[in-house]
C-alpha positions, 0 to 999 in steps of 0.5 A: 500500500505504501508504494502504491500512494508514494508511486501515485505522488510521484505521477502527481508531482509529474502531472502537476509540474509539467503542466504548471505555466512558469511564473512566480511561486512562493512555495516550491516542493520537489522530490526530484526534478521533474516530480516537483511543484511548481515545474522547474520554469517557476521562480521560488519566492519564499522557501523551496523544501526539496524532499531528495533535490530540486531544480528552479529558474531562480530562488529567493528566500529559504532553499532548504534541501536533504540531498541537493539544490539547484538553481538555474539563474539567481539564488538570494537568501539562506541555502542548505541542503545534505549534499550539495548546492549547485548554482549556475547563475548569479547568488547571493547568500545572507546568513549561510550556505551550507551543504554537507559536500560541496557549494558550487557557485558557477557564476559571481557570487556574494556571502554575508555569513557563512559559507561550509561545506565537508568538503568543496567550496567553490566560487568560480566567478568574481565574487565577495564574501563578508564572513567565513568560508570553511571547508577541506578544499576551498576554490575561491581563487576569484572572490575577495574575502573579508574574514576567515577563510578555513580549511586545508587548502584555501585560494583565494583573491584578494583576503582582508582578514585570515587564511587558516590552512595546510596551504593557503594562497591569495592574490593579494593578503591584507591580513594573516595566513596561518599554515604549513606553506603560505604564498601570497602572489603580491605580498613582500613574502610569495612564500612562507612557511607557517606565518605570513603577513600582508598589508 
């Protein structure tokens, strides 16, 4: 019987979310794409809960997921999810963005907060963050960081603040890096062991 009604809410949230016109929801549910509703044409303007993961043109607000989220333009709000966020346009994180792997951010992307991860962080395009960035591996070799950025292996542009690692590597450190081997590409020191120091 159990199977029954969960096979039956998945033809449902297929009937439904492919049928739905694109517009704006303030409500997205997803089991997985394309079982959602609304259809991943909508734009999510309140909280999406994605059951396993969800896929949406854009979100605004609460991105909350047990595996993973996906947006296909702009995310702003807080996003969390068990695995991992993945973002493919423009987003925009006030408070945090956490997963339990890895948070891909493809386009620019701007933190004020947190931004964790167990494992990957990743901002591949001209970005900010305000807060910390911590995670094993930290890919962030585009963004300008204004706090602490934590992990293993830290890259980073431009830091203002500390990089706390095994190996960290900035662009350009105003601030303090803490680890076993630290390189700072525009500093009066490119390579040090332990500490490093940059104005």
């Amino acid at each position: 019987m159990k199977n029954i009604i969960n096979t039956c809410l998945v033809i449902l949230f297929l009937i439904i979310g492919n049928n739905a016109n694109a517009g704006v929801s303030p409500l997205g549910v997803s089991l997985f794409p394309p079982a959602q509703f609304p259809s991943e044409s909508f734009t999510i303007t309140g909280a999406r809960v994605n059951l396993i993961m969800g896929e949406h043109m854009d979100v605004y607000g609460f991105d909350l997921g047990s595996v993973g989220n996906v947006t296909k333009h702009n995310l702003s709000g807080v996003q969390a999810a068990g695995i991992f966020n993945w973002n493919k346009g423009e987003s925009t994180a006030v408070g945090a963005q956490v997963a339990g792997i890895a948070n891909i951010n493809v386009n620019k992307s701007h933190l004020l907060g947190i931004q964790a991860a167990g494992i990957l962080n990743s901002n591949s395009a001209e970005s900010s963050a305000l807060g910390i960035i911590v995670a094993a591996v930290n890919l962030t070799e585009h963004t300008t960081v204004m706090g602490v950025e934590a992990g293993l292996y830290n890259k980073a542009g431009e830091v203002y603040g500390f990089q706390i690692g095994l190996i960290n590597h900035s662009t350009n450190l105003h601030g303090i890096q803490i680890g076993l081997v630290n390189f700072n590409d525009k500093g009066m020191f490119a390579v040090s062991p332990i500490l490093n120091v940059g104005f």
